[in-house]
N, CA, C and O atoms as CSV, one atom per row, in Angstrom:
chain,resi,resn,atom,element,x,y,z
A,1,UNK,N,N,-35.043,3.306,-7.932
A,1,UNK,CA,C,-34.319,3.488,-6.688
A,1,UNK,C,C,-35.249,3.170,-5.517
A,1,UNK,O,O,-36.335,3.747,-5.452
A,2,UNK,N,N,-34.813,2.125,-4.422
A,2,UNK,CA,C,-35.624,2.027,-3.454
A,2,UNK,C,C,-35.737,2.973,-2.384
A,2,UNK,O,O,-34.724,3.313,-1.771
A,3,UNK,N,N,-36.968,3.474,-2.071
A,3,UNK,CA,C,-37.195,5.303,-1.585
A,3,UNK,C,C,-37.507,4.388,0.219
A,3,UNK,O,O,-37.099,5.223,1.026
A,4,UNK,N,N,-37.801,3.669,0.681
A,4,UNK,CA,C,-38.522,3.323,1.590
A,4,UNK,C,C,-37.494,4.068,3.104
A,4,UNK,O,O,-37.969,4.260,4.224
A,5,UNK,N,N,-36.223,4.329,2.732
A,5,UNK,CA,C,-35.628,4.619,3.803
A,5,UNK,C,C,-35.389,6.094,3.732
A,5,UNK,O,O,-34.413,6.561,4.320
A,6,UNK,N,N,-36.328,6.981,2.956
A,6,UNK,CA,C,-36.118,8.353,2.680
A,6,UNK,C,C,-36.874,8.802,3.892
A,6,UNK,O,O,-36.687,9.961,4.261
A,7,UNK,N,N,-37.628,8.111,4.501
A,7,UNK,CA,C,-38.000,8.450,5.709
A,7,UNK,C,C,-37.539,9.007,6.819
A,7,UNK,O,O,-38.001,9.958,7.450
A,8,UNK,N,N,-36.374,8.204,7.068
A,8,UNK,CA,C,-35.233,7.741,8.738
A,8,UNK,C,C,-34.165,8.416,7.611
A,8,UNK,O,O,-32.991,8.052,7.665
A,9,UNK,N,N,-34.622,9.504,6.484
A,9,UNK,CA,C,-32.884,10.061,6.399
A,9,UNK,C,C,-32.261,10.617,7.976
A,9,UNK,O,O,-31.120,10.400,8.385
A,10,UNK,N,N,-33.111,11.215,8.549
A,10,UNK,CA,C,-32.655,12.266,9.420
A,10,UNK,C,C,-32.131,11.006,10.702
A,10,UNK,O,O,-31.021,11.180,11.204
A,11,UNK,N,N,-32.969,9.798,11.160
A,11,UNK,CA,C,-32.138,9.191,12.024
A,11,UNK,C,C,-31.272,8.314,11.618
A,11,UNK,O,O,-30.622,7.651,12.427
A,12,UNK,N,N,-31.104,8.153,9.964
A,12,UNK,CA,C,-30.248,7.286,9.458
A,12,UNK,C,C,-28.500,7.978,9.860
A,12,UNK,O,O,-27.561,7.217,10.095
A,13,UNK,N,N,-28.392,9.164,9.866
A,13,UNK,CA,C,-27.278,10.384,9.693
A,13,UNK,C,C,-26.853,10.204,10.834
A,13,UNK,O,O,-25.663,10.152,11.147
A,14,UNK,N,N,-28.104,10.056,11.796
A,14,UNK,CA,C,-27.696,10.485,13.640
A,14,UNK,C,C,-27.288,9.085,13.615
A,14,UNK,O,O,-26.059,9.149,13.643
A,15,UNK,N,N,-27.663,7.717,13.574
A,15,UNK,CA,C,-27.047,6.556,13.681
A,15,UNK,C,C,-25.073,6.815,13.234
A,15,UNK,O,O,-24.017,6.329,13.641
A,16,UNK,N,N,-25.413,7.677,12.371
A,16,UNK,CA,C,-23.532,7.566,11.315
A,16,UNK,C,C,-23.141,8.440,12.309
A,16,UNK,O,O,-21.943,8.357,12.581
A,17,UNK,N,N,-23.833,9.323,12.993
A,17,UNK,CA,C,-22.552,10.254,13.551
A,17,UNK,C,C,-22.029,9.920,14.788
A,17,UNK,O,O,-20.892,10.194,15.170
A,18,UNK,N,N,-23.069,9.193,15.545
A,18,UNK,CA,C,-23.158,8.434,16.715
A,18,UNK,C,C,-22.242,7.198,16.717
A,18,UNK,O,O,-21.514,6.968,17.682
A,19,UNK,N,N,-22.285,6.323,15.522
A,19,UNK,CA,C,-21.354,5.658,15.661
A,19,UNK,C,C,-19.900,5.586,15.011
A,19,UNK,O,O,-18.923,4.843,15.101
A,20,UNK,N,N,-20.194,6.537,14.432
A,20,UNK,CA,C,-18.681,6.692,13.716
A,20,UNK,C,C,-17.861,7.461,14.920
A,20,UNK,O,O,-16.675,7.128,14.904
A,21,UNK,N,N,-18.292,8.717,16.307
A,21,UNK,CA,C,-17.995,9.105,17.110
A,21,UNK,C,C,-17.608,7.999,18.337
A,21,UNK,O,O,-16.764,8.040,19.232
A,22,UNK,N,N,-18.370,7.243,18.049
A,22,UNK,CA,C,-18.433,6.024,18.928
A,22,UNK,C,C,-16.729,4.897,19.212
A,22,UNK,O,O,-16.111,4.239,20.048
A,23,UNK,N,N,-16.721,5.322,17.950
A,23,UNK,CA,C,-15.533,3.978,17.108
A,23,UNK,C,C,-14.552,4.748,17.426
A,23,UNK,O,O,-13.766,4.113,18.129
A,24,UNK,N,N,-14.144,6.033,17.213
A,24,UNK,CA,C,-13.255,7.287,16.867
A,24,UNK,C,C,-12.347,7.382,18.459
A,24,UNK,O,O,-11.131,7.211,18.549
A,25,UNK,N,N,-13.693,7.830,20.143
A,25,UNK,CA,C,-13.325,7.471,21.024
A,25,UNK,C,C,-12.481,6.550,21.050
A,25,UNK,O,O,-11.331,6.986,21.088
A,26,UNK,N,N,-12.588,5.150,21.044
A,26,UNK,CA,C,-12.202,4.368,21.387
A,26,UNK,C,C,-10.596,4.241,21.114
A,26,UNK,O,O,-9.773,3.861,21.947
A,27,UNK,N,N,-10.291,4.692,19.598
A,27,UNK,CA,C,-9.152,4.856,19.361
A,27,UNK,C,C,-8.165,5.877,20.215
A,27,UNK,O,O,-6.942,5.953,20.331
A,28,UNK,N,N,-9.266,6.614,20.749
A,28,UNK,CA,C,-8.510,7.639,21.545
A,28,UNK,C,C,-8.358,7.028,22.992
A,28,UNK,O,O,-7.406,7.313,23.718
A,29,UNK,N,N,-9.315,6.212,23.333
A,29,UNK,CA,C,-8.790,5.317,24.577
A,29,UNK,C,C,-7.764,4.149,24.644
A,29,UNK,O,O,-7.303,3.704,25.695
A,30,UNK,N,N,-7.524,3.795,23.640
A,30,UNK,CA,C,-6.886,2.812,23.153
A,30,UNK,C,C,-5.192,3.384,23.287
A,30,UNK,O,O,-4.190,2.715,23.540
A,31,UNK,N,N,-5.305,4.742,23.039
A,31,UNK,CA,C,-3.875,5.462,22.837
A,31,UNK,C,C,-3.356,6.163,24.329
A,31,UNK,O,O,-2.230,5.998,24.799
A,32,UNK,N,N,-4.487,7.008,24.973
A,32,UNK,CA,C,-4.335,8.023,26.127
A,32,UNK,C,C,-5.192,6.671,27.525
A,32,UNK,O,O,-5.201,7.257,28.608
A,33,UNK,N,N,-5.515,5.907,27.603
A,33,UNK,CA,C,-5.772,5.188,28.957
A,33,UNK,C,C,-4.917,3.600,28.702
A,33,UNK,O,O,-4.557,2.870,29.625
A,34,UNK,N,N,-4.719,3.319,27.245
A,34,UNK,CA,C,-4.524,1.912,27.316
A,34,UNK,C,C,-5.446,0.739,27.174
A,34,UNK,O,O,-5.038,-0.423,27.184
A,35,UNK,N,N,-6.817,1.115,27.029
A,35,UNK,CA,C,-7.813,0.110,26.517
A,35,UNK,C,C,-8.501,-0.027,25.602
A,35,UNK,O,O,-9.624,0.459,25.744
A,36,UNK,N,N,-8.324,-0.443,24.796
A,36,UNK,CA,C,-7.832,-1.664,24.950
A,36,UNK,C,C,-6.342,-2.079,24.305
A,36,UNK,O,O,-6.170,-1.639,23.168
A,37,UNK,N,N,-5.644,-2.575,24.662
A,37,UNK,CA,C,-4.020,-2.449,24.762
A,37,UNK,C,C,-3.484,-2.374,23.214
A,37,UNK,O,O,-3.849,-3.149,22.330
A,38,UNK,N,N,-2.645,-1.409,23.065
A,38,UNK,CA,C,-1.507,-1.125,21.543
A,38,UNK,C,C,-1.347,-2.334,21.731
A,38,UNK,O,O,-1.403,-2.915,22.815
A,39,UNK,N,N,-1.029,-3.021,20.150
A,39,UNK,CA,C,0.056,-3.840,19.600
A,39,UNK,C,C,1.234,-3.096,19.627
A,39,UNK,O,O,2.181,-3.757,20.053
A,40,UNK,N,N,1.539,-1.799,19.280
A,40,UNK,CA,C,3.162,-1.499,19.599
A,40,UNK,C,C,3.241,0.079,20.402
A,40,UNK,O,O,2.103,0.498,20.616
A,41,UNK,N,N,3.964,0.702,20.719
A,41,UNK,CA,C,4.489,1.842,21.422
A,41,UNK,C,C,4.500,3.089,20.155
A,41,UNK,O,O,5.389,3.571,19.452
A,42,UNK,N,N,3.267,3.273,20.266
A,42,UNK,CA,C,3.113,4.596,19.585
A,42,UNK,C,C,4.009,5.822,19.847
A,42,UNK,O,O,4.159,6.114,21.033
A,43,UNK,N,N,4.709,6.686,18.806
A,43,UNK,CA,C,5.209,7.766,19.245
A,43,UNK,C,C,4.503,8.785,20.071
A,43,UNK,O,O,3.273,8.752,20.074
A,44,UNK,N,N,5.193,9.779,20.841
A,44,UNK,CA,C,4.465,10.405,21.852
A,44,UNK,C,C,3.466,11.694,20.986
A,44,UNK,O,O,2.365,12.079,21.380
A,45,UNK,N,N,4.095,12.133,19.904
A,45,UNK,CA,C,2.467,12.673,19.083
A,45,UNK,C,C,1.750,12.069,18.454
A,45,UNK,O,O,0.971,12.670,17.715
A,46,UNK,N,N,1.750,10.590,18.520
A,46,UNK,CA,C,0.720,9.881,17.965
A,46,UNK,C,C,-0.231,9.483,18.958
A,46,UNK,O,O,-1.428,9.202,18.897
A,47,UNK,N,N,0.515,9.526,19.786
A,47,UNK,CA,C,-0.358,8.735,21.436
A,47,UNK,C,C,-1.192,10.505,22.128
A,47,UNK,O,O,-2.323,10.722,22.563
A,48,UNK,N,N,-0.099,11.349,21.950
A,48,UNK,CA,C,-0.966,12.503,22.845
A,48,UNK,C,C,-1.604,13.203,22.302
A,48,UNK,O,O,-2.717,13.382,22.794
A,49,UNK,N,N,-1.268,13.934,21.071
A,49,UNK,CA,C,-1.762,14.803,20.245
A,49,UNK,C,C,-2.725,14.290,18.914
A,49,UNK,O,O,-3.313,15.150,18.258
A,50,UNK,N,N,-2.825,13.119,18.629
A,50,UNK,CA,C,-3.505,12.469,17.888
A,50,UNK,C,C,-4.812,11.679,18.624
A,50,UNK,O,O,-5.973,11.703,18.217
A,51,UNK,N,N,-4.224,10.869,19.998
A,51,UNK,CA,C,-5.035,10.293,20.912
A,51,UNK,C,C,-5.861,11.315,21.428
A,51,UNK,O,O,-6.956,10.924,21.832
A,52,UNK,N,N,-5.595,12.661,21.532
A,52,UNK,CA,C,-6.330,13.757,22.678
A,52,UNK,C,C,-7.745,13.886,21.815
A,52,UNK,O,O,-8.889,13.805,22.262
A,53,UNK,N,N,-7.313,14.117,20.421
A,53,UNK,CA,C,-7.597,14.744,19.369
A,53,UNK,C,C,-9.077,12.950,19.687
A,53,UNK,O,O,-9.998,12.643,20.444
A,54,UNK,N,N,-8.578,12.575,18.904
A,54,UNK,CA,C,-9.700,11.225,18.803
A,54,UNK,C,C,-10.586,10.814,20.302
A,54,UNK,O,O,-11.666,10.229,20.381
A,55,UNK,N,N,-9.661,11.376,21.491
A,55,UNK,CA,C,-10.845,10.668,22.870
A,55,UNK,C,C,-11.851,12.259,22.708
A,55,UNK,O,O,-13.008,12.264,22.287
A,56,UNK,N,N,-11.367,13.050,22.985
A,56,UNK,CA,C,-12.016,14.466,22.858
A,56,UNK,C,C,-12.927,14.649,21.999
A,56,UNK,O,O,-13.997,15.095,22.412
A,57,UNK,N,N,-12.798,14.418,20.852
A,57,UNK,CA,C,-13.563,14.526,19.063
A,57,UNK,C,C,-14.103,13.599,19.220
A,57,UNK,O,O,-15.265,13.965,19.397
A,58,UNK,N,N,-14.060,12.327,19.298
A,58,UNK,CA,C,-15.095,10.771,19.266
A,58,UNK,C,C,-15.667,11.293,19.825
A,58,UNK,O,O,-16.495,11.969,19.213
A,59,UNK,N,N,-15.678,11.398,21.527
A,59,UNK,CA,C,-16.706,11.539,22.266
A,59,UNK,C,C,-17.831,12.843,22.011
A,59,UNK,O,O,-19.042,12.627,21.951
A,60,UNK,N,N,-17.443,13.739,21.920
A,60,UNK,CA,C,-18.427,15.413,21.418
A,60,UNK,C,C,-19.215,15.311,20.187
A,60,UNK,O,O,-20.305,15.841,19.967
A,61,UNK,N,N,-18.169,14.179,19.019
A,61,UNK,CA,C,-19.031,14.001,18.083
A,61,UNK,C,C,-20.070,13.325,18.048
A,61,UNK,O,O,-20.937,13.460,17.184
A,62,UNK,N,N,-20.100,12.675,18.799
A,62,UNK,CA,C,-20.517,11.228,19.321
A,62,UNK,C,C,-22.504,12.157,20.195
A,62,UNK,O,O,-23.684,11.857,20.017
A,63,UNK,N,N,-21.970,13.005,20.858
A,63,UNK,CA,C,-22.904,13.584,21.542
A,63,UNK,C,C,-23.649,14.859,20.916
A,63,UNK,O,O,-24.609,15.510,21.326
A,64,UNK,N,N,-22.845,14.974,19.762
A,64,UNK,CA,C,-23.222,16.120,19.288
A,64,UNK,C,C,-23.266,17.534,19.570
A,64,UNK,O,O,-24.107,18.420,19.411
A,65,UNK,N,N,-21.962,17.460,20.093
A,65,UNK,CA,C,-21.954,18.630,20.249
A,65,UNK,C,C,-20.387,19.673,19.908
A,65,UNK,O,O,-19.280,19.502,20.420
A,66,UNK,N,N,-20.741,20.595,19.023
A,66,UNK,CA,C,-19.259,21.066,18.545
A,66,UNK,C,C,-18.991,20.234,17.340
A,66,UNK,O,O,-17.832,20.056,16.965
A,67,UNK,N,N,-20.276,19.581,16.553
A,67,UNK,CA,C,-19.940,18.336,16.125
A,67,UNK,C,C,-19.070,18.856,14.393
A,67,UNK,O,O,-18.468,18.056,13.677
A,68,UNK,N,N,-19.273,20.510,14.061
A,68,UNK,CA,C,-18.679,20.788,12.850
A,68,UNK,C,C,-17.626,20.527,12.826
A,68,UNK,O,O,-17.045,19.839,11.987
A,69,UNK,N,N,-17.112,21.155,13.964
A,69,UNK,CA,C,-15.442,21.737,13.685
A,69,UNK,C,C,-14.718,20.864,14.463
A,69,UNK,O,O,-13.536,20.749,14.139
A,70,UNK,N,N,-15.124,20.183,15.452
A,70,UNK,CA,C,-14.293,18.492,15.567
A,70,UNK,C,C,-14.698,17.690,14.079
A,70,UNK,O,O,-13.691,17.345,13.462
A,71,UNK,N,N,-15.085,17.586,13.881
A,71,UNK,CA,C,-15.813,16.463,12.703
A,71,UNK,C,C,-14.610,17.025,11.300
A,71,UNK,O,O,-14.085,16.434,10.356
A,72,UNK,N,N,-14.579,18.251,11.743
A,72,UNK,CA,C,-13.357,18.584,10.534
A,72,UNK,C,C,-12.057,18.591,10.891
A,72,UNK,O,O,-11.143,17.927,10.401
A,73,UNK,N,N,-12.010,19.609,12.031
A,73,UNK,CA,C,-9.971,18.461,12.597
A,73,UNK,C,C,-10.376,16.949,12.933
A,73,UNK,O,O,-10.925,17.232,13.998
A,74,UNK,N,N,-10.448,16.300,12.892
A,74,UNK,CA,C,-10.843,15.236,13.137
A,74,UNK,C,C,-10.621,14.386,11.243
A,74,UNK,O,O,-9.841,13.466,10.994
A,75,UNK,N,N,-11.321,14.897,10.486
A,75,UNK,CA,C,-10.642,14.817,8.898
A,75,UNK,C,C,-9.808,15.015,8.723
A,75,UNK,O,O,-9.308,14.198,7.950
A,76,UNK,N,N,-9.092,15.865,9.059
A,76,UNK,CA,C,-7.810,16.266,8.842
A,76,UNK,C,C,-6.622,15.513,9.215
A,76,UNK,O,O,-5.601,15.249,8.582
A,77,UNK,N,N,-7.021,15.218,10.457
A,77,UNK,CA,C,-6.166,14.499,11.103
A,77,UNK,C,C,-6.378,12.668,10.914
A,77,UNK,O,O,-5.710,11.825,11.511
A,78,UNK,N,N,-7.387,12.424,10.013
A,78,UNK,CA,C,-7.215,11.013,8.827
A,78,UNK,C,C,-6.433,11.176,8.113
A,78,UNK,O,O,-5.489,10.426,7.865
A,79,UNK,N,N,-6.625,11.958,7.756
A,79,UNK,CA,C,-5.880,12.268,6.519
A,79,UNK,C,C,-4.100,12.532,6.509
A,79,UNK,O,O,-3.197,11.943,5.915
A,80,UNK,N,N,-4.103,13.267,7.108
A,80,UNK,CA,C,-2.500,13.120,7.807
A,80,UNK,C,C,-2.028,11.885,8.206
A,80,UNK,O,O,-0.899,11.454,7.974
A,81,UNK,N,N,-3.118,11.191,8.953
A,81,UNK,CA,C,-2.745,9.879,9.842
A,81,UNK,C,C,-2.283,8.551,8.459
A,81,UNK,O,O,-1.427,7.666,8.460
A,82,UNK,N,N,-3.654,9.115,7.066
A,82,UNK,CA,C,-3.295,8.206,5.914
A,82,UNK,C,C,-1.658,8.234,5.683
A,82,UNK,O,O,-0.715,7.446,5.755
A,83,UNK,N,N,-1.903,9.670,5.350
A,83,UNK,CA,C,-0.284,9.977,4.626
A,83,UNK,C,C,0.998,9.692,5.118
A,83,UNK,O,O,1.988,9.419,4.439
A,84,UNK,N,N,0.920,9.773,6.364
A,84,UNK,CA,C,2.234,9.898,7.026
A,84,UNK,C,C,2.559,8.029,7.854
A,84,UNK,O,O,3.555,7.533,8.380
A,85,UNK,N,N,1.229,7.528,7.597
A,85,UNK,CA,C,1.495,5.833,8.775
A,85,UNK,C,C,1.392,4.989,7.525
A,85,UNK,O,O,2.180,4.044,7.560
A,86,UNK,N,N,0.730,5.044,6.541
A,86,UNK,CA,C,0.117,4.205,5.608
A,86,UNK,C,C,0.672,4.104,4.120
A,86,UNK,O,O,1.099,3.064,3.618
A,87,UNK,N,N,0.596,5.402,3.462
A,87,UNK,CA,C,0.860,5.670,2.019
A,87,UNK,C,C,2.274,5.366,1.984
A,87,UNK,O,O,3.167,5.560,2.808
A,88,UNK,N,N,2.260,4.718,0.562
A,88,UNK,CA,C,4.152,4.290,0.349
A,88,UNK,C,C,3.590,3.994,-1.049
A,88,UNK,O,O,2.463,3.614,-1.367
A,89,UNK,N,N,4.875,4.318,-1.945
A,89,UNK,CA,C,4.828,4.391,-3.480
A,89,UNK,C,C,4.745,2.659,-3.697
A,89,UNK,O,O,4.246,2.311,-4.767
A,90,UNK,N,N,5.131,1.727,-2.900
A,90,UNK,CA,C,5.073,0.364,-2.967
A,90,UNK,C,C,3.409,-0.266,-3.079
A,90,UNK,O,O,2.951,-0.988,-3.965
A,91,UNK,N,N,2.599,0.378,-1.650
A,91,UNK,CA,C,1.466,0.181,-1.556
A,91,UNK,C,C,0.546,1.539,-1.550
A,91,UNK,O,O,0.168,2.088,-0.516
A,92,UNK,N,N,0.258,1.974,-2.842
A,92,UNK,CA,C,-0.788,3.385,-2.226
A,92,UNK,C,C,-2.120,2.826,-2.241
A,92,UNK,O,O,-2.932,3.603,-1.738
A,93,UNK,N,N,-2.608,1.763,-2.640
A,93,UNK,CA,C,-4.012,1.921,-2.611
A,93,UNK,C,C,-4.241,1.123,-1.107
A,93,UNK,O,O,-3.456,0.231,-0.784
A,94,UNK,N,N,-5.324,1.498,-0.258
A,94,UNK,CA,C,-5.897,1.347,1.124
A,94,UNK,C,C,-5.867,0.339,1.510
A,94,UNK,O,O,-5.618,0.048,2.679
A,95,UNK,N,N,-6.228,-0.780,0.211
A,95,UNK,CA,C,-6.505,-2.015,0.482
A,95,UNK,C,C,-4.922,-2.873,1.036
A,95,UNK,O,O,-4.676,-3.830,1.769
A,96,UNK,N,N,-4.265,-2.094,0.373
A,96,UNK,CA,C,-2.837,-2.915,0.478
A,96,UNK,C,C,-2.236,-2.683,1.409
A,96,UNK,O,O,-1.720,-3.618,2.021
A,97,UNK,N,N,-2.034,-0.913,2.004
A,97,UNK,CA,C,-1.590,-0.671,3.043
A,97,UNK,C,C,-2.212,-0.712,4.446
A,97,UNK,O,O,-1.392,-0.490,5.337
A,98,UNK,N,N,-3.339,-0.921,4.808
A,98,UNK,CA,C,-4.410,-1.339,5.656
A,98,UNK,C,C,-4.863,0.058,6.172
A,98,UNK,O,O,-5.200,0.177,7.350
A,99,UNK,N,N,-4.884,1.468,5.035
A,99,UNK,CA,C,-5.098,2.214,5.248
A,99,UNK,C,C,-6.409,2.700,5.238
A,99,UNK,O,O,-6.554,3.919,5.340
A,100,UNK,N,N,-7.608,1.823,5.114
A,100,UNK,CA,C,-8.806,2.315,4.666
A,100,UNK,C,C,-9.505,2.237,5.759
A,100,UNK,O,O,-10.676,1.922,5.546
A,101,UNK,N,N,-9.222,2.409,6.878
A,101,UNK,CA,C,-10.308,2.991,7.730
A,101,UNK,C,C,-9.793,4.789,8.212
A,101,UNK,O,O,-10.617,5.638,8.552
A,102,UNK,N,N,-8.478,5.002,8.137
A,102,UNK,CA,C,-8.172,5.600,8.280
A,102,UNK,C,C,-9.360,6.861,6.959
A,102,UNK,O,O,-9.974,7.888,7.249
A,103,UNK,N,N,-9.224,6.106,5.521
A,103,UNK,CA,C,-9.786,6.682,4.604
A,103,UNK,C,C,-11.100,7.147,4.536
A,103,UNK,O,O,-11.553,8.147,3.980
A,104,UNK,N,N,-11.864,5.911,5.450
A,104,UNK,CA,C,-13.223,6.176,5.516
A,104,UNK,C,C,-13.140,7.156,6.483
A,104,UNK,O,O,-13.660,8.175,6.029
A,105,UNK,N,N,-12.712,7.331,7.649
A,105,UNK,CA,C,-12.674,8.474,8.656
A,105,UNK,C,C,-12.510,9.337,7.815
A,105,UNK,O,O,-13.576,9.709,7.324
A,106,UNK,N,N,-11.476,9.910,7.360
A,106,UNK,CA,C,-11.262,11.046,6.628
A,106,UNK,C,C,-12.566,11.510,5.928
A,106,UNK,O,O,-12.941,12.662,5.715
A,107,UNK,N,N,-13.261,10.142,5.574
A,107,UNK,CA,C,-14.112,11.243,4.406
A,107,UNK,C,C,-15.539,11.409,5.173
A,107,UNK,O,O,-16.318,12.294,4.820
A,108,UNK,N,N,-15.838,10.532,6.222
A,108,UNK,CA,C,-17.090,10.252,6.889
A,108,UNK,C,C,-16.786,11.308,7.654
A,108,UNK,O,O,-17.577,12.195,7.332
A,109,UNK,N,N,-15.855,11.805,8.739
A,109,UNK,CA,C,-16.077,13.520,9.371
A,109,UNK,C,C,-16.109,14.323,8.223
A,109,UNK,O,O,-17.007,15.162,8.306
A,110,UNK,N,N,-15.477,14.381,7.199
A,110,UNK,CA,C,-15.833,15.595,6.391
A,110,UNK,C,C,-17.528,15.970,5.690
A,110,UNK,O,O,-18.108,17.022,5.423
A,111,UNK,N,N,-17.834,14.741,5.601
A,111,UNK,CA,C,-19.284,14.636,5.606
A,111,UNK,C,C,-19.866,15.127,6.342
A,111,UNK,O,O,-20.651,16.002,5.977
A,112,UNK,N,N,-19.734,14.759,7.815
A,112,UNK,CA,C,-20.653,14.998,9.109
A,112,UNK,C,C,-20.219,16.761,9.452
A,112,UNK,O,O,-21.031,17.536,9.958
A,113,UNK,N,N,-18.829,17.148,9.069
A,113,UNK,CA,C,-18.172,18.836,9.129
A,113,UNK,C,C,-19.371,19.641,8.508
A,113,UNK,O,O,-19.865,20.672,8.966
A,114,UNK,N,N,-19.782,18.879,7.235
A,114,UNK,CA,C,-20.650,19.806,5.913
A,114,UNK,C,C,-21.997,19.268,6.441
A,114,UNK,O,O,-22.880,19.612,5.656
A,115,UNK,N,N,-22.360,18.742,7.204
A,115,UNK,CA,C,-23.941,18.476,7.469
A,115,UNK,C,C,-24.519,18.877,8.946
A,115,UNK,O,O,-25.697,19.009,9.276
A,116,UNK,N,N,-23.057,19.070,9.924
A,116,UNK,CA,C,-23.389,19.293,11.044
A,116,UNK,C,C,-24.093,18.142,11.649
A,116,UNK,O,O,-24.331,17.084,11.067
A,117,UNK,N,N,-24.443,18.476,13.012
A,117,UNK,CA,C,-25.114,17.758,14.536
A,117,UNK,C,C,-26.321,16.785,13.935
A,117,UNK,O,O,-26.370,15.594,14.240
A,118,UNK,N,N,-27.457,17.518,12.898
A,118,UNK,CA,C,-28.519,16.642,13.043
A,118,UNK,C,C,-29.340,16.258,13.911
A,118,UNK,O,O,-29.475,17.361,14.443
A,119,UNK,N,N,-29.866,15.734,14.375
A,119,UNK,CA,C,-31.150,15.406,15.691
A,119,UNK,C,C,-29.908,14.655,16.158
A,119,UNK,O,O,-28.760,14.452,15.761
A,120,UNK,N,N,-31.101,14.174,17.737
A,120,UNK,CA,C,-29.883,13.632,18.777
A,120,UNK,C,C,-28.543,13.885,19.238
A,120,UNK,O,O,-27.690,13.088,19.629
A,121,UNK,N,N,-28.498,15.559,19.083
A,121,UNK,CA,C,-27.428,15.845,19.904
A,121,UNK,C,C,-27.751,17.130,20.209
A,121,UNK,O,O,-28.611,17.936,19.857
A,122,UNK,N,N,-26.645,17.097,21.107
A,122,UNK,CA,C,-26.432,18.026,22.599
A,122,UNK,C,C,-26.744,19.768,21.768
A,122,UNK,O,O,-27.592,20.551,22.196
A,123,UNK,N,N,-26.074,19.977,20.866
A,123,UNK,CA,C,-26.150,21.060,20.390
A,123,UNK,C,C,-26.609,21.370,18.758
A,123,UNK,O,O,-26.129,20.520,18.008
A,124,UNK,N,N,-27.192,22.100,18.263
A,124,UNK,CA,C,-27.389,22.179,16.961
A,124,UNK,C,C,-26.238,23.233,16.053
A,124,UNK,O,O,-26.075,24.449,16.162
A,125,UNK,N,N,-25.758,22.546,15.425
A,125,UNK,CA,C,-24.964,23.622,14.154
A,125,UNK,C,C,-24.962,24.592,13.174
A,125,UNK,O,O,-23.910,24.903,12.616
């Protein structure tokens, strides 16, 4: 096994939480400001209560701070987002339904829920 990056575990983690918070925002700007513009007219709990959820949670996770328990509604709410926009007995696997980022979210906050903040952020867990 190549060990050389057992070093930067600790800023390898802060890179994932930073940018996976990073990406997460955006979706939430994308829904609650409009930038960068829907392809279609999201329902109003997908746009407010899902969007609040992702500009709010991206960004804190992003900074680290509060980063458990956003990082876990924040899973949760992949996961819902899989089930309810994506999954169909026609297409269940990710690849087919274009559900796999949704998937990786789901499982990448639940990761960051069980590991907490890490260096480079605002608060420790």
């Amino acid at each position: 096994m190549v060990s050389f990056m057992k070093a930067y575990e600790a800023q390898t983690y802060a890179l994932l939480r930073i940018t996976t918070g990073f990406l997460f925002f955006f979706h939430g700007t994308q829904k609650l400001l409009g930038f960068p513009p829907m392809s279609f007219e999201a329902p109003w709990h997908i746009q407010y209560i899902a969007g609040g959820i992702e500009l709010v949670g991206g960004f804190l996770i992003m900074i680290g701070f509060m980063t458990a328990p956003l990082a876990f509604l924040s899973s949760g709410l992949m996961a819902a987002a899989y089930w309810m926009a994506h999954f169909s007995a026609d297409a269940w696997l990710p690849i087919m339904n274009r559900g796999d980022a949704a998937v990786m979210y789901c499982f990448i906050f639940l990761y960051i829920s069980a590991k907490g903040t890490g260096i480079w952020g605002v608060s420790k867990d």
